[in-house]
Structures are given as C-alpha cells and as structure tokens.
N, C-alpha and C positions, 0 to 999 in steps of 0.2 A: 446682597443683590445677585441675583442668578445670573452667568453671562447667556448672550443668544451665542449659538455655536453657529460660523459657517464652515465649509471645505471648501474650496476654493482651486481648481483646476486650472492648471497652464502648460497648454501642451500637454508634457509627461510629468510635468511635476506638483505635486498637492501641497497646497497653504492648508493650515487649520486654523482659525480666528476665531477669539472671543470678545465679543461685542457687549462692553457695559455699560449702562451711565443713565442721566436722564434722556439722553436720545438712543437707545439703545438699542433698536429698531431703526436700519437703515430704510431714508427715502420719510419719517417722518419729522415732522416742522418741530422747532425746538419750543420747549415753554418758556423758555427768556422773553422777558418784553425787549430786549436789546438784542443787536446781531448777536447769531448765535457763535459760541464758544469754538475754538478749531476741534479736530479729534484728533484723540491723544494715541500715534502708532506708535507700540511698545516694539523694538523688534531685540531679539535674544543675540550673544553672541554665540560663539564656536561651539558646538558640543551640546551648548544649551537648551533649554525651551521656554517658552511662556513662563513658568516658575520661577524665572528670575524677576518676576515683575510683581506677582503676588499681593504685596505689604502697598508697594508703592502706588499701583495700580487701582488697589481698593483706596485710597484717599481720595485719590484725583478723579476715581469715577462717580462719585459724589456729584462732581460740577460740570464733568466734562465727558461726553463719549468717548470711550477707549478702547482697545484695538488692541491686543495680543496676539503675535505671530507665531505662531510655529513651521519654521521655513524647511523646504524641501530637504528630509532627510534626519529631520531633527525634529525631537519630542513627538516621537514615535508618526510621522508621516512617512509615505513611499521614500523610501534613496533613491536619487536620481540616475540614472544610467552615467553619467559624467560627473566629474570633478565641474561643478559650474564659476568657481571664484566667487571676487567681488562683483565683479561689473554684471553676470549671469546672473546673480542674485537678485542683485538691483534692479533689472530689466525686469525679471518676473513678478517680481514683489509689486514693482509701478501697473505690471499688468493688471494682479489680484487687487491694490488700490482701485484701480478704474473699473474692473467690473464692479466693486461695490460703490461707486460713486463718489470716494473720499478724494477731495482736493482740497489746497493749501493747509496739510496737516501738520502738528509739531511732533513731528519724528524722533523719538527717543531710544537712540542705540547704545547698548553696555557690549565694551571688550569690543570683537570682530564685529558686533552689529553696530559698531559706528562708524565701518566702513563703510556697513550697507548703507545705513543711513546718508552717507557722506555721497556715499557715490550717486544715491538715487537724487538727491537736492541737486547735486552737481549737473546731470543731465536729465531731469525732470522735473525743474522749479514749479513748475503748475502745482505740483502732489505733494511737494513740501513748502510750507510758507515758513520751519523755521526748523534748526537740529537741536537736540541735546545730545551730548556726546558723554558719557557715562564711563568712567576707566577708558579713556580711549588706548588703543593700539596703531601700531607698533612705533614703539621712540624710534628714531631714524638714527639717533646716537648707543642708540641698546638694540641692535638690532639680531644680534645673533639667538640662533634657536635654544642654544646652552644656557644662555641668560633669559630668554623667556621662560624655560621650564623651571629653571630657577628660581625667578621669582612668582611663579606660581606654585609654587611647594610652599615657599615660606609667604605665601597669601593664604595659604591654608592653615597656618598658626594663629591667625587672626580675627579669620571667619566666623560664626557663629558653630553650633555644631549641625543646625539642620543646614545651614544654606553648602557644610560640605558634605551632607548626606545628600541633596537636593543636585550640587554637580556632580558627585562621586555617580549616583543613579543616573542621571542624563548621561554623561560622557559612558555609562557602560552601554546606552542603549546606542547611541548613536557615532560608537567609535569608527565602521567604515568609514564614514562621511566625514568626520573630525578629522582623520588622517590624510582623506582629500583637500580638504582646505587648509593645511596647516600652509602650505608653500605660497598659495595665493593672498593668504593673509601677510605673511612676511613679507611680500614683493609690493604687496601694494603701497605706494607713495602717501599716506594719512594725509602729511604736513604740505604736500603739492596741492594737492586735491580740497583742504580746507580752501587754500589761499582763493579757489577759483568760485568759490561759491557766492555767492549774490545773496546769499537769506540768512537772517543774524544765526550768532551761535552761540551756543551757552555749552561751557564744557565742566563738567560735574568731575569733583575726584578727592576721592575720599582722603585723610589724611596720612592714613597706612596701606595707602595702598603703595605695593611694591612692585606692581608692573605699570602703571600710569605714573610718574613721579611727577614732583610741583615741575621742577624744570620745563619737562614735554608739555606739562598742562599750559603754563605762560606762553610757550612756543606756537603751541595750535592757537591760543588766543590773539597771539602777536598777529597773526597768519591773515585769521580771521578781517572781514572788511568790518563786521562791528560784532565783534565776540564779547563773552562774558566770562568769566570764572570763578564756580565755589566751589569749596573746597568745608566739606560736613565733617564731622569726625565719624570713622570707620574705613574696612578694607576695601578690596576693591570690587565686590559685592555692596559700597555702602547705601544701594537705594534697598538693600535687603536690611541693613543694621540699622539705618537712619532715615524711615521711610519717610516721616513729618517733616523733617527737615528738606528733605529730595523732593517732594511733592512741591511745599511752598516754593522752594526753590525756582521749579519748572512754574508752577501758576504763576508769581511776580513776571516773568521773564515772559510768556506769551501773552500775560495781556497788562505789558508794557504798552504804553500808548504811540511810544518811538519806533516800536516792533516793525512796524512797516518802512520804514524809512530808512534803511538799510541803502546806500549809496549802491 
C-alpha cells in the first residue's frame, strides 16, 4: 500500500507525513458500515524517523489510517533554528494534526516520542482520544545521562541488525538536533505528566529492553488514571522485532469498548 506524502509547515518548522490505510485520503468518509476507526499517529523518537514504525505500521494500516511523522529536524526535514524540547514539539505537531483535520487520535510514541505523545494528550485532549507509550523515557530513578547512554549501547546487542543500521543512519543524519534535545528529554517529568492525563494509556515494553525496564513500566501504569501494560518479547525497538504482537496489541486496546470511559 503506497503512503500519500504530505509536508506540512508551522511557522519555520516542516512535518513530513505518510498517510495510509483504507482512509488514506484525508477529508474522505470511511468504508466501515460502523463509526469509523481513530488514526493511528505514529510519532518517532530522538534522532529517529518514520522507520521506526515500518513493520508495525504496515499491519495496522490494513484497518486503520495511519500517520507517520517525521518531526522538525529529523528524518531529513529543515532543523529548526532552536532547540524546541518537549512541550515546542508538542505544540507544533497539534498544529500539523489540525491542519490535516485529525482529532481524537491513538498517538503512538517510541522512546522521546512518548514525551511528545504524553505532552500533546496532556494539553490537547481534543487531538488525542488515547496514548501508547512505546520504550517509554526517562525512569525518574535512572535518570542520569551515563546510564542512558549506557543502556543504549547494550540495546544495541539485542536489536536486529537492520533496525541498528536504521538508527545508526537516522542518528548520523540528524545529530545537530539529537544533541539539542538530549537536555529537554532528560528534564522533562514522564511519570508527572502521565499522572495528569485524562485519556486511557497503554504502555508497550519490550522485555529486553534496557532503557524502559518492567519497574518504570508498572510506575507509569500506576500513574495512569486507567493504564494498561504489555510487555512482547524483544528490545527496545520491539514494535520493530514484534510487529504482530505490537499491532494486536494497540488494535485490542483502542477499540476497547471501555476506551472511552476513562474517569
């Protein structure tokens, strides 16, 4: 299934999005005889791009419109004049959501994009009706950058070998901006920021993965006002190793019939 490409402008900064699925074409009626389905916003984390979503993306757009981001500065878009953080991120992304008309979406952030995720739910519940939180970042009890780079080395023992040829290429194209955000990803509060959100959450985490660990995963679940947690087998790319499993995963989980009833 070919995606439709848009670009996507805000201010100074360029989204690039690939749009799949049976609604694939923004603004047309869905062919469900039943409400239609949410769309599925994939957003990448630190360094990354769209090709972290690849495997998982292609199942889920079977059933569902999907949405691949490529955010300001990463997977070869403009770098933005500024270090923008989480919350800059956030803000823009809700912007590019809204000019393409997507609301109450199931947001799916891997690594730093489940900040974005987190943050945009947080103050734009219209554009998100639900998270998945993918390897989420940063444990608030692992917080030091010695021990992130660390468990990100020995994430890369476990990996596949494309998915570390896949960030070894991204992280070389997009290292100004990786380097801008390393400080804003580590300051930002994850396990605060869950607690404040109003729309359920499912937090994904692979079972080798060594920068999400079960501990942090329970914690954001605790957080959560109706969270969920699986835990697939693979690292902390595992919607790359375990696509089938990732995807059911998310489908079960947004058309939950409870989904909405998030106190």
């Amino acid at each position: 299934m070919r995606p439709h490409l848009e670009t996507v402008e805000v201010g100074d900064l360029e989204f690039r999005l690939r749009i799949t699925g049976p609604r694939s074409r923004l603004g047309k009626h869905s062919t469900h005889t039943t409400a239609p389905p949410p769309t599925i916003v994939f957003v990448h984390g630190i360094g990354m791009s769209h090709r972290s979503f690849i495997r998982v993306g292609a199942r889920l757009a079977r059933s569902y419109r999907t949405v691949t981001v490529d955010l300001p500065g990463f997977g070869g878009t403009r770098s933005p004049r500024r270090p923008l953080g989480v919350e800059g991120h956030a803000a823009a992304l809700a912007a590019a959501l809204e000019r393409l008309d997507i609301r109450a979406a199931a947001v799916v952030g891997q690594s730093m994009g489940v900040q974005f995720a987190v943050e945009l739910a947080r103050t734009r519940p219209a554009l998100a009706g639900s998270v998945v939180l993918i390897g989420p970042v940063v444990d608030d009890r692992r917080p030091s950058m010695a021990r992130q780079l660390g468990a990100l080395l020995r994430d890369t023992l476990v990996e596949s070998p494309r998915m570390n040829a896949v960030v070894m290429a991204d992280y070389v194209r997009s290292m100004p901006q990786y380097l801008r955000e390393l400080r804003p990803m580590h300051d930002y509060p994850t396990l605060d920021r869950v607690a404040e959100l109003t729309v359920p959450v499912l937090v994904v985490r692979g079972t080798r993965d060594p920068i999400a660990r079960h501990d942090w995963a329970v914690r954001l679940v605790g957080a959560a006002r109706r969270g969920e947690l699986v835990e697939p087998p693979g690292p902390h790319h595992v919607q790359e190793h375990a696509p089938d499993a990732v995807a059911a995963a998310i489908d079960a989980f947004i058309t939950d019939p409870a989904r909405g009833d998030c106190p």
